[in-house]
N, C-alpha and C positions, 0 to 999 in steps of 0.2 A: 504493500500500500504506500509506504516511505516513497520506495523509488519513483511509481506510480505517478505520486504527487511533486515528485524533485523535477523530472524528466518534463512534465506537463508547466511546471512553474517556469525552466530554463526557455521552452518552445514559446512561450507567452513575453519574455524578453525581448530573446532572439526575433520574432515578429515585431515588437513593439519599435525595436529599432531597426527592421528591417523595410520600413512601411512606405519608403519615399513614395515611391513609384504611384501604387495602390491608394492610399490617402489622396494624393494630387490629383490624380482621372477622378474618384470618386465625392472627394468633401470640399475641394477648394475654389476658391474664385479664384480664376485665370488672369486677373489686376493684380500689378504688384505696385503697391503704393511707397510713396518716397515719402518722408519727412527730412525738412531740411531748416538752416535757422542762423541765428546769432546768439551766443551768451555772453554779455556785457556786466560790467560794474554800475548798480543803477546811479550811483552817484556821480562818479567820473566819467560814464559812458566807454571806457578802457573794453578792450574785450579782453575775458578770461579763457585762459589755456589749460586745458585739463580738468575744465568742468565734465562733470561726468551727466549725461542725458540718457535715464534706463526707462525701460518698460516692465515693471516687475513682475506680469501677467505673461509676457510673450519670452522672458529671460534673453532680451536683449536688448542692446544698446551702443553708445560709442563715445568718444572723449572728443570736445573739441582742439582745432587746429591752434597752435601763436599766433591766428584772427579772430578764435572765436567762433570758428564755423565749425557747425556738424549735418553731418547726413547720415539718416538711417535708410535704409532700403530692404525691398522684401517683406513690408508689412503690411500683416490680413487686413481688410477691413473690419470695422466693426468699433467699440469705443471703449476707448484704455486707461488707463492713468499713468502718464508719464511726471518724473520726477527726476528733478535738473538742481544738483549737488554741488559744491562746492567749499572745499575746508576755509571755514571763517566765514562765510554766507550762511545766510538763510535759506530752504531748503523751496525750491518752489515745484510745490504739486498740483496738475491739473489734469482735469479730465477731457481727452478730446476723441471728437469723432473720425476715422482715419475713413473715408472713404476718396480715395483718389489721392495725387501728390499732395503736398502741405506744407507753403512754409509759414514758419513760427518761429518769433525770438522771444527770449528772455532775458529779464534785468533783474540779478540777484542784488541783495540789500548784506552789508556786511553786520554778523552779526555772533555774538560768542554765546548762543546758545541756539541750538537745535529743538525748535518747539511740535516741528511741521515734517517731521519721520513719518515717511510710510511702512506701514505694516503688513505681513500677508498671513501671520498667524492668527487663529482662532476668529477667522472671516472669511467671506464668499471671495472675496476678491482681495487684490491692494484696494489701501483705504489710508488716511491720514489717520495718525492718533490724535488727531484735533477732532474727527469727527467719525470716529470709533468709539458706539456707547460701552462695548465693553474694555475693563482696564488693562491697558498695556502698556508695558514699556520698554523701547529699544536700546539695545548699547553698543555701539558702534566698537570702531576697528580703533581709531583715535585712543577711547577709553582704554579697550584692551591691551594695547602695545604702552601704555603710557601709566597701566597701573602693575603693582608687583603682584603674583599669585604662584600658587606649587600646582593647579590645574584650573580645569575652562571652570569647574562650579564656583571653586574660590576666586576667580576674577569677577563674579558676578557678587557676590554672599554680602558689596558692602551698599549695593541697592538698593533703596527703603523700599520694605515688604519682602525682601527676600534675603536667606539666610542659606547656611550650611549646616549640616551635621557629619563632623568630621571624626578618620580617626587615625591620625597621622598628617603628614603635611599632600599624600598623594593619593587621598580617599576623602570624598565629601559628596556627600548627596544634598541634592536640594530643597529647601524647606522654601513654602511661599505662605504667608501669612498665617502662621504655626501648625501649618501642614506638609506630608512631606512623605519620605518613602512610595507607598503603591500608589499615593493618591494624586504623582505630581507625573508627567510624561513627557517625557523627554524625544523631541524629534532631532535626527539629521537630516541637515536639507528637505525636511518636507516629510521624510519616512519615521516612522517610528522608533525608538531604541528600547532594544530587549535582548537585558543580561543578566537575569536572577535578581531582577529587582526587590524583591523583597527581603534580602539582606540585609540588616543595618550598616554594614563595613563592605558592602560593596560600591565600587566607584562605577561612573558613569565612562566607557570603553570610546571614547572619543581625543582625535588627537589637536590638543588646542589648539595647536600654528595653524592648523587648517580650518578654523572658525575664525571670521570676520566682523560678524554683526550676529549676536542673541536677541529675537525676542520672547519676552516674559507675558502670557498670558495669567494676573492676578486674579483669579475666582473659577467657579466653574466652565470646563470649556468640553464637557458632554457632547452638547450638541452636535460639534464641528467633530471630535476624535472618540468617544465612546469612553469605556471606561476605563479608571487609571488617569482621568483626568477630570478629578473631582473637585481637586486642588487651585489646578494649573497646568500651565504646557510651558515648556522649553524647547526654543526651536531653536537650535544652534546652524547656521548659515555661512557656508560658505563662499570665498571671494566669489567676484560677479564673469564672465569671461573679460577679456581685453576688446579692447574694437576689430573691427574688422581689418583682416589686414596686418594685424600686429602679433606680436610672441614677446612675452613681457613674464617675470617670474621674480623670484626675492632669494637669496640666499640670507637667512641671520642664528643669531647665535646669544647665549643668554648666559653668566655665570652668575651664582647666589651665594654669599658667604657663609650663612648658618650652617647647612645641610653640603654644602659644596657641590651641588646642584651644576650638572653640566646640561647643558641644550643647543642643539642644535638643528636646522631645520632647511630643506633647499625645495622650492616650486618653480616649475615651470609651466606656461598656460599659453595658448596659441588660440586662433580665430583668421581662418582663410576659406573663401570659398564656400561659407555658409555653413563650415564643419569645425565645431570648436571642441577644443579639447584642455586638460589639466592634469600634472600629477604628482606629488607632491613625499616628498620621504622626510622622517623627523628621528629624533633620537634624544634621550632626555632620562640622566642617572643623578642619583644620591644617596649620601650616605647619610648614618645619624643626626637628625635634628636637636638641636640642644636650648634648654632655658636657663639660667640662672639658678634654680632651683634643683632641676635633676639630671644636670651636666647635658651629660647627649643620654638621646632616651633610643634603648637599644631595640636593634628590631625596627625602625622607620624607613631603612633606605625602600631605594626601589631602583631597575633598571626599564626605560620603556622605550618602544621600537614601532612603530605607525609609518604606514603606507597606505597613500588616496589617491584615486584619480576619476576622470572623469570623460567620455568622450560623447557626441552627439552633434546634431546637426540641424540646424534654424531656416527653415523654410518659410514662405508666404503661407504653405498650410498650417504652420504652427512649431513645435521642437520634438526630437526624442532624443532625449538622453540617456547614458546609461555610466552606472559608477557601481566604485569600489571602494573597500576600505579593510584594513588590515590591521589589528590592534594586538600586540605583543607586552605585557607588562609583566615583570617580575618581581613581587611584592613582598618585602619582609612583614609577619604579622609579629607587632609587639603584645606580651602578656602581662607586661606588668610587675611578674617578679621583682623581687627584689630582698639583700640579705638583709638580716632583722635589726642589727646592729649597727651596717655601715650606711643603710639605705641603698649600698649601690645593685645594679642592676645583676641579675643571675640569669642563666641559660638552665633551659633542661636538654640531657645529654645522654639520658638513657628512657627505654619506656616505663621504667617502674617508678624513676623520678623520684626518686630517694634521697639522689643527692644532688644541688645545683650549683654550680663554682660560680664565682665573681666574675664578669665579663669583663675584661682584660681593655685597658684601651687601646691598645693596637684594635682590638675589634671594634670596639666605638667608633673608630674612626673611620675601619675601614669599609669599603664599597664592596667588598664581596659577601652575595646573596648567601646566607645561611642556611641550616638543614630546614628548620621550620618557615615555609614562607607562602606565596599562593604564586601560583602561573595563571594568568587569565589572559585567553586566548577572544578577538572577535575578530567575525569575517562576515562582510557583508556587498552583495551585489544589489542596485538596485536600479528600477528604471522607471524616468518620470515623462510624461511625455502630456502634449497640450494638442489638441487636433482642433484646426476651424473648419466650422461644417458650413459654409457660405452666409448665407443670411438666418441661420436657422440655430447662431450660437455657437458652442465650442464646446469638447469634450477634455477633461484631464485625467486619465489614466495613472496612477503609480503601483509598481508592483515591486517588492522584496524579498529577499531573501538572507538571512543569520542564521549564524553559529555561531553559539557562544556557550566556549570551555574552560569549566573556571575548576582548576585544584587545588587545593589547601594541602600541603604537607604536612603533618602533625606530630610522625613519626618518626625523631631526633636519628635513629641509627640505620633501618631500614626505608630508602626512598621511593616509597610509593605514598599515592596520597591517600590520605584521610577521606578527604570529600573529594567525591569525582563528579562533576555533572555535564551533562552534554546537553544544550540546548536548542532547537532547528525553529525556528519562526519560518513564518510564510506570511506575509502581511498584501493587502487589496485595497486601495482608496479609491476609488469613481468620483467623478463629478460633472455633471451637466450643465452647463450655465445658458441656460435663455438668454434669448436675445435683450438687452436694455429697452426697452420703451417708458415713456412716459414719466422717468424717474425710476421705475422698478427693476430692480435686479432680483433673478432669483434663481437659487443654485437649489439641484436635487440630488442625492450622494447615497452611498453607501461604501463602508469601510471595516474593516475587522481582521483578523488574525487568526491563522492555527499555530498551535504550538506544539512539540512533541519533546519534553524535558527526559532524559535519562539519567537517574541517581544511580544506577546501580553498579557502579566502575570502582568505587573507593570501599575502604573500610570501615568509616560510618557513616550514619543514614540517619541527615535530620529532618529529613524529606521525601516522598517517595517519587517515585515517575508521576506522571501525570501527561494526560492532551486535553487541550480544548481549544475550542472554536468559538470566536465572535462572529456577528454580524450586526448592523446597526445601520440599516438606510434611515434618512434625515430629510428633510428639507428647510430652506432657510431664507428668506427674504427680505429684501432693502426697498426702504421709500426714501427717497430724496427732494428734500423741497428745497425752497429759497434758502431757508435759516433754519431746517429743520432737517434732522437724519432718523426713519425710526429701522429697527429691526426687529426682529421673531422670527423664531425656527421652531421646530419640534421632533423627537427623537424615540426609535424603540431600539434599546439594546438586548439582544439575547444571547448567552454563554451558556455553551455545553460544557459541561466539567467533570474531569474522570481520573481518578486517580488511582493506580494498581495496589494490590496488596505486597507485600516484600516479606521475605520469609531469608534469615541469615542461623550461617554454621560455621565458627570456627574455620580457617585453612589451614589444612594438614601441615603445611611449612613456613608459615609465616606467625600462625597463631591468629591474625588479625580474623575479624569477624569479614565473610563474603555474603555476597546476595546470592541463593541455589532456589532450584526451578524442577518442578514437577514429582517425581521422586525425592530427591535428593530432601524436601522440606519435609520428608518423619523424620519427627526430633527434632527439627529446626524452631528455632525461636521467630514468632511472628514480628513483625517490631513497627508495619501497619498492614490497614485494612481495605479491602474495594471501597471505594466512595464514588456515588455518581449523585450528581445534582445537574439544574439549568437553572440558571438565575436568570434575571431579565429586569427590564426597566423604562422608562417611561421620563424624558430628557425634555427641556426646553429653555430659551431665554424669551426676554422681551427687552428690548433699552430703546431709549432715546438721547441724539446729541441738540443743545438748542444752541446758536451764533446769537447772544444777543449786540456782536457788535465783532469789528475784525479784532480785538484782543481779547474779549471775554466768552465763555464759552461753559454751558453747563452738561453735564448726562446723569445719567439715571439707566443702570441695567438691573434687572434682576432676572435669575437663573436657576436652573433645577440641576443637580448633579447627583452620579451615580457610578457608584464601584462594586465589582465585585470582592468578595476575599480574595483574596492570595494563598499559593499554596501551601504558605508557612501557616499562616493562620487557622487556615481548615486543618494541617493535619500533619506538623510538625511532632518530632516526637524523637530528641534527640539531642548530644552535645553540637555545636556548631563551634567548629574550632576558629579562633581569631575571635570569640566574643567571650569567653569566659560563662556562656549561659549553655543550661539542659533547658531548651524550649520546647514547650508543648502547643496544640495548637488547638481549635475546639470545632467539632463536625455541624454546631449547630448555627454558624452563623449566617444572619442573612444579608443582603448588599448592602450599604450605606446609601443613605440619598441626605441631599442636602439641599438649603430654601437659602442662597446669598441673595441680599441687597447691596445695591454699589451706586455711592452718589460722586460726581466730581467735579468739581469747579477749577476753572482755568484763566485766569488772568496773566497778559503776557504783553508788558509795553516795553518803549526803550529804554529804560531805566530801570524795568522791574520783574521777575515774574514768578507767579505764584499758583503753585499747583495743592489742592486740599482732595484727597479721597477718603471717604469711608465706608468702610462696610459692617454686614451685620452677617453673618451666621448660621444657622441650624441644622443640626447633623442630625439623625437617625441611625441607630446601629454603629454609632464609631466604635471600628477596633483600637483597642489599645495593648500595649505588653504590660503586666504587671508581676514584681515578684511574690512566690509565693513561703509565705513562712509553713511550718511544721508545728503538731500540738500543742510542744512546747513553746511556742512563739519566737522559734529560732528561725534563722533561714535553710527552708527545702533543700536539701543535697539528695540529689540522686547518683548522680554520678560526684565523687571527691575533688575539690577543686574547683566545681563550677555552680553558680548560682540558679536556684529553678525560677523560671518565668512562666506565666500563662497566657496569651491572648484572652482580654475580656471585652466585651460589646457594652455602651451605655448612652446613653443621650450627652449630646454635644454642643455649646454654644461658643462663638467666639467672637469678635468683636472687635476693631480700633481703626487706626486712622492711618496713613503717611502724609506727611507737609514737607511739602518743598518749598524754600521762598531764595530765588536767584537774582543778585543784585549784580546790575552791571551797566553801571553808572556811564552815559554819553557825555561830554566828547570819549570819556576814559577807557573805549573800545578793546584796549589792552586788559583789564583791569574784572575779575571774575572772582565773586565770591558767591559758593553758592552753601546752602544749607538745607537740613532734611531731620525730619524726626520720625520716627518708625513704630509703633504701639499697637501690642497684639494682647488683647486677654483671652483664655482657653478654659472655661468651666466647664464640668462633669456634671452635666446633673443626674448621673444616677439613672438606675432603672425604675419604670412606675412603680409604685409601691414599696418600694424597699429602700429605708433609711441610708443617709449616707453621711459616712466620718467626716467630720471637719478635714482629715488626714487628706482624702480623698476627694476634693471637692473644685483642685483643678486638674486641667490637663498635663501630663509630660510634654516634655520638648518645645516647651512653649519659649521662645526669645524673648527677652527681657528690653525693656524700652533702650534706647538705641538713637544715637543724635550723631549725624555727621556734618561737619563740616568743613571745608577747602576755600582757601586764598590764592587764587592761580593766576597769572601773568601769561599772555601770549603776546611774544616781540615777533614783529617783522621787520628785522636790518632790512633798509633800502639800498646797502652795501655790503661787502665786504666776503667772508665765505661760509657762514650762516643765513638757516631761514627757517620761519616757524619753529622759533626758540617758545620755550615753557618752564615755569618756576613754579614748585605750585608745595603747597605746606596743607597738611591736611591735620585734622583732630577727630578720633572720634572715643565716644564717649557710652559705654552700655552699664545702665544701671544693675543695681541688687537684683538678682532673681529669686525672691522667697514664695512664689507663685506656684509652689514647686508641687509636685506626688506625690506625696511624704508618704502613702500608703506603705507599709509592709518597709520602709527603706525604698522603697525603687526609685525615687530620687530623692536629691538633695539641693538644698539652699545654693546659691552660687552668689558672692560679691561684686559687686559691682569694680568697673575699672575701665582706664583714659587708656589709651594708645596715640603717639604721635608718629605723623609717616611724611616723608619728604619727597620732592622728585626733581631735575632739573633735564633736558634732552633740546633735542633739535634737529636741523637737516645740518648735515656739511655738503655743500655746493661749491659745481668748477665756475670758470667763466663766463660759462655760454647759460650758469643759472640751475644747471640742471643737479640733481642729487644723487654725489659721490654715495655717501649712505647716510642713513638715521642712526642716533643715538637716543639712549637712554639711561640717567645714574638715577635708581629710584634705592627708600628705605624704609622699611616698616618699623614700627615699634622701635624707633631711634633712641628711645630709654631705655631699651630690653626691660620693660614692666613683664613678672612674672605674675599669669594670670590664668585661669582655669574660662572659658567657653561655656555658660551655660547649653550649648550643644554639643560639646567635646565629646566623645562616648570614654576617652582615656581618663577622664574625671573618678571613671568611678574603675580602675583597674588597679587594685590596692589592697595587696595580702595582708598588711597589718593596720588596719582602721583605726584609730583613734594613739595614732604611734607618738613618740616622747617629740618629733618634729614640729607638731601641729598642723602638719600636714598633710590631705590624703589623695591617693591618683597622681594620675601626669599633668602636668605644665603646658601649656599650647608651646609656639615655636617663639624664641625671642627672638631679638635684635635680627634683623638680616636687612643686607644688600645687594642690590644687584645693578650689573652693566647688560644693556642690551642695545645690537649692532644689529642694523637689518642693509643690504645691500641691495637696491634695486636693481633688475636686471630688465632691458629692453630691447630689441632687434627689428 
């Protein structure tokens, strides 16, 4: 059946990018329309060079000439939203009708904020987030290269409303307004990402240098992706191609002093004759990260190795694309050990673990990957393709394919793993989009996923196999007025879910426990059981954006969201190495749905601008992890060593705000101070009827209020051999979190604490103007403040509790610096 569906997935590719010919006689209009124009300075009337002119719907585009001119050619008819960029302008997006040539100019306004970003996540089409009722927000390629991080989540995690849960410098999952793990969904380029999500210490299999621009869907985005995105959506995006005509690429390179963090990364990208291509190889190792408090914390390095590319081809009927990607990481998992007396850090070295030696600093230091550690392996092919069908609308096709193999080694002397699991995704997205009339846009879809996970390769099992199948057709539609934008959609999700039973026996030569099959399971220990279910559910939004003026601007969405469990949660039953917990997981859970409200106000003049949102809440059926004590009111051991957890279900409220207020004072153009405040509350209310502890009465993982703020300088020498210099000093500042689970111990209070972080970079430029390469000197935590994350997981990895230190768990990362050198390349 596997191959069945392998063989049928690749022939659906293979067609999808084989379609020139076929597509052309059948769907297209035999007009190939031109767009052509001017982009000028609106002040000076100067023309700018290397403004960039894209169509985000048709994924093409082109860069104007040292006049100012561009031509795009080969585009369908029909009506687009194009959007004309440039660094230190203002972004101008408009919608035009392409029927026959066209010319159009533009006059960009200089400007050091970015109000007027287009978006294509968790929406029918590109759309401004000016007049996008639901909340989004984009983070460019700028912010990326210019702030310090150890991966793509951590470069995002200091964006009001979104956060990390980290456990190490080279594992962070995303948290969007104190939700987070299954509930939050991560895309590539437009496809889904699926690697054992439901891990706590699993990272997201993406290789950063090749994300450009993230958008962050804040609230539920059901509707548009189904479930697993109950939360929110993360759409990491990569570069755009070059113009036509060009082959253009980056060779750069990153060192970090904390961790001694080596990176390196080379692309190359091409566009000739309507067949564009990209592909991209990186590399990026370290050793122990260290604080002030617990020197270097053993067990953090990693070694990681990613390869992307991309090739396809842009026709008047529309594009097929097809891509790759290739994710190598080798990851030390820390435990936390440590000896009772020195505090310092211990290894275990045999299976009985009886006895643990002091980790030596020659090891601290060094970069070689240890007996205990995880190999996660992803691979993925996928293909997106956009078809115009003449006057009768457009079709978007995406189809994928993953694997992802993730091993945990556990076992200090014998190397095989622990945990083996093999993952096969098959992922589907449709989309219909009618033709525009009247103002109304409307897209009709369906999307979902098969999955076929294998646990059965390692020597424990916190998990069993498992397949399921989504599906989830949708529709969704747009009214556009003068000064008014509404939207509504409405959704049915239904998941088939099946999970095998597992029957283990000792191996005659290794001793470790195996998975045995038909015979072989007399005498075997069961350790789970058949489970079938089909969940399903019932999605929708409604928002409005209202213009009461070109700077002020209000919305109003509100949405229905829905998840199924996860496999951990149904029917975990086992140590999970790398977390220190025996998780259990509970067969009676039913989906989650959730009822968010989102209002947002946007003011945005030359001097000022001010973004407020808030929302409101209400879950059904939130899972959550909790630990469990024993009779005596100790903590559950089942297995020695590691803490018992249970997944438990109860009603959910959550609630707060983000404020952004950006000051940036004319004539003083240079001159950027902007500010943000982030506030999330998470209540438990309990199951009906049944009292519930004060102990008990908020959410885990909840982020603690959170205020950023940055002083930044952008210089343009009108001489000399710089350009696009930046200085920029940042503060941020996260309150006490005593918000905390206190239930059972399963969390803990966390202090509040400042961090300050520095940057200074630029272009180095020859004669002729153009950019030798880009630099960057950025620094976090330039006080090395030793401080604990109320989302750390290493917070709580602490064999002696209440130790003579005053102490307990790991330290986030101190002090670090880093230089980053990016070399453009062009031909």
């Amino acid at each position: 059946m596997r191959s069945i569906k392998t063989i049928l997935f690749a022939a659906a590719i293979i067609i999808s990018a084989t379609a020139n010919a076929t597509i052309k006689k059948i769907f297209t209009d035999p007009a190939k329309s031109t767009l052509t124009g001017k982009v000028i300075d609106k002040k000076t009337g100067l023309p700018l060079e290397g403004a960039s002119v894209y169509f985000p719907d048709l994924k093409t585009g082109t860069a104007t000439t040292a006049k100012g001119m561009y031509t795009i050619n080969n585009l369908p008819n029909g009506n687009y939203v194009v959007e004309v960029k440039f660094i230190g302008y203002r972004s101008v997006l408009q919608n035009i009708a392409i029927q026959g040539n066209l010319i159009l100019d533009f006059s960009l306004e200089p400007s050091v904020v970015e109000e007027n970003e287009v978006v294509v996540t968790g929406t029918s089409k590109a759309t401004s987030i000016r007049k996008n009722p639901v909340p989004v927000v984009a983070i460019g390629k700028q912010y990326l290269q210019q702030n310090l991080s150890t991966n793509i989540i951590d470069a995002i995690a200091k964006v009001p409303g979104i956060n990390a849960v980290t456990t190490g410098p080279n594992v962070a999952k995303p948290y969007i307004r104190g939700l987070g793990f299954s509930r939050i969904l991560t895309l590539y380029d437009g496809v889904r990402q699926e690697g054992q999500q439901w891990g706590d210490e699993h990272g997201i299999e993406v290789d950063q240098n090749s994300v450009e621009k993230v958008e962050v869907v804040k609230g539920p985005a059901s509707l548009i992706y189904g479930s697993d995105a109950l939360a929110g959506v993360i759409n990491l995006i990569p570069a755009n191609f070059p113009s036509p005509g060009k082959t253009q690429g980056d060779i750069s390179a990153e060192y970090q002093t904390n961790n001694g963090s080596i990176g390196g990364s080379a692309m190359l990208s091409g566009n000739k004759n309507s067949i564009v291509w990209r592909g991209r190889i990186s590399y990026k190792e370290a050793t122990n990260y260290r604080n002030k408090y617990d020197g270097r914390v053993y067990n953090t390095g990693f070694k990681e190795t990613d390869i992307n590319g991309m090739m396809g081809i842009n026709k008047t009927w529309g594009y097929s694309h097809v891509g790759f990607s290739m994710f190598n990481d080798l990851q030390d998992i820390p435990d936390g050990s440590r000896d009772s007396a020195t505090r310092r850090f211990t290894k275990q070295i045999t299976e009985a673990d009886t006895i643990r030696p002091i980790v030596t600093d020659e090891e601290l230091r060094s970069y070689k990957i240890p007996a205990l550690h995880q190999h996660v392996q992803h691979y993925r092919i996928y293909t997106a393709n956009n078809f115009v069908l003449k006057s009768w609308g457009r079709i978007a096709l995406n189809l994928g394919y993953q694997k992802s193999i993730r091993r945990e080694y556990s076992h200090p002397v014998i190397p095989v793993p622990g945990l083996y699991l093999s993952l096969n995704t098959y992922s589907y997205d449709a989309k219909y989009y009618l033709p525009e009339k009247n103002g109304w846009s409307i897209t009709a879809g369906a999307n979902g996923m098969y999955q076929n996970n294998d646990a059965e390769k390692g020597t424990e099992f916190v998990i069993p196999s498992y397949k399921q199948f989504d599906l989830g057709p949708f529709v969704f539609a747009k009214k556009s007025y003068k000064n008014l934008e509404l939207a509504a959609g409405i959704r049915y999700d239904i998941r088939s879910f099946n999970n095998s039973a597992l029957f283990t026996k000792p191996d005659a030569v290794t001793g470790f426990d195996k998975a045995v099959h038909g015979a072989d399971t007399v005498g075997a220990t069961r350790a789970f059981y058949d489970y079938k279910h089909t969940f399903s559910g019932v999605t929708g939004s409604l928002g409005a954006t209202y213009s009461f003026s070109k700077i002020f601007n209000a919305k109003f969405n509100i949405a229905r969201g829905y998840r199924s469990p996860n496999i951990s949660e149904i029917s975990a039953n086992g140590v999970h190495p790398g977390t220190n917990i025996y998780q259990l997981g509970n067969l009676n859970f039913k989906p989650e749905f959730s009822l968010q409200e989102d209002i947002g106000l946007n003011y945005n003049s030359e001097h000022i601008t001010v973004n407020l949102e808030l929302f409101n809440n209400n879950i059904q059926n939130y899972i959550f992890n909790q630990k469990l004590l024993n009779s005596a009111g100790q903590d559950s051991v089942i297995i020695p060593g590691n803490e018992t957890f249970q997944f438990q279900a109860a009603r959910a409220h959550l609630y707060g705000t983000e404020i952004t207020i950006d000051l940036h004072p004319h004539p003083l153009d240079w001159l950027h101070f902007e500010n943000s405040l982030s506030l999330v509350y998470g209540n438990n209310k309990g199951v009906s009827g049944k009292a519930l502890n004060d102990s008990a009465k908020y959410l885990p993982f909840i982020p603690p209020l959170h205020t950023y703020s940055e002083l930044r300088a952008n210089l343009k020498p009108k001489s000399g051999a710089f350009a696009n210099l930046f200085a920029k000093l940042q503060y941020e500042w996260y309150a006490k979190q005593d918000r905390a689970y206190l239930e059972f111990g399963t969390e803990t209070p966390t202090p509040g604490y400042s961090l300050f972080n520095v940057g200074v970079g630029g272009d180095v430029i020859n004669k002729k103007k153009k950019t030798i390469f880009n630099f960057s000197l950025l620094g976090n935590n330039i006080f090395d403040v030793a401080y604990q994350s109320h989302l750390n997981r290493l917070k709580y990895f602490e064999p002696y509790p209440g130790n003579a230190s005053g102490r307990n768990g790991i330290y986030n990362m101190g002090r670090n610096f880093a230089v980053k050198l990016s070399f453009p390349l062009l031909f």
